[in-house]
N, C-alpha and C positions, 0 to 999 in steps of 0.2 A: 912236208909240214908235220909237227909233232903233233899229238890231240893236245886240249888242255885239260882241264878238270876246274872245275869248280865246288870248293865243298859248300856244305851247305850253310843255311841263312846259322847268326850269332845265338836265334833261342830257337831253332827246330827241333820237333822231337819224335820218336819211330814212324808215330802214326800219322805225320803233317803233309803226307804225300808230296813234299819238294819235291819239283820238278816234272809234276805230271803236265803244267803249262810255260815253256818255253818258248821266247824271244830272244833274238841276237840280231843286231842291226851294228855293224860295223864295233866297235867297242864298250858295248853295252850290251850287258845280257841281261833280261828278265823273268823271272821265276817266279811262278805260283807255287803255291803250298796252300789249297783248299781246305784241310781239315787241322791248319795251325788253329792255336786256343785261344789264343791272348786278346782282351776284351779292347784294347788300345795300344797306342803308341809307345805310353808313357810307363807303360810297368808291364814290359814283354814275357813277364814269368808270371802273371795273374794271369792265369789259364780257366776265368769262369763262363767263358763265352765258345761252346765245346764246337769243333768245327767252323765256326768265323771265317775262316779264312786270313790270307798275309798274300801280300806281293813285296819280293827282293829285288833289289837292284844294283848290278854289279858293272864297275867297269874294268877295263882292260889297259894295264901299263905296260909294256911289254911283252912277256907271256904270262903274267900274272893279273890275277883277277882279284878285287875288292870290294867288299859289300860298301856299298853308297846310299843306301834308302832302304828302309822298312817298311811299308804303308798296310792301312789298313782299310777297310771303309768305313767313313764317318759317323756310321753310327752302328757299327761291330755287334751282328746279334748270333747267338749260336743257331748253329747248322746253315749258316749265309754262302759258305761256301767262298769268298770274296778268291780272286786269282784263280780259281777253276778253270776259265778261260782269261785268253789276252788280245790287246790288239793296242798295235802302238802306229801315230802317224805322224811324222815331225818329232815337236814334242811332247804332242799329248798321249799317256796310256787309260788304256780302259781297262779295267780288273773285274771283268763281270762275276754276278755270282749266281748263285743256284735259283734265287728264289727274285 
């Protein structure tokens, strides 16, 4: 079996710690990045919510991997920490955060 790689989420940035909370369930991997910026969904380079938090979600075709989902939590406040921890069961994940 080769390893795979997965790079990181489409707007991460040095200090978004990707990948300190890690999921893999058959074809699916999902990734925290606790100290992403971005206040929402909708405009992932508005980085005024410092620490927030983001959870990535990637699936697996082959041996390649592809971002699928950005989430964030609904109401994105800085230092939330959101993806810090994970936990997935069926379909549901949970993206706790710090506070």
């Amino acid at each position: 079996m080769e390893p795979t790689v997965i790079s990181e989420g489409i707007n991460t940035g040095s200090g978004d710690q990707f990948g300190s909370a890690v999921l893999i369930s058959g074809d699916m991997a999902v990734i925290g990045a606790p100290n992403e910026d971005s206040a929402s969904i909708v405009d992932q380079n508005d980085n005024s919510a410092l620490d927030s938090g983001a959870v990535y979600v990637f699936t697996r075709t082959g041996t390649a991997w592809s971002q699928q989902a950005y989430l964030k939590a609904p109401n994105a406040e800085s230092t939330d920490q959101f993806g810090r921890s994970l936990a997935i069961s069926g379909s549901i994940l949970d993206g706790w955060s710090a506070k």
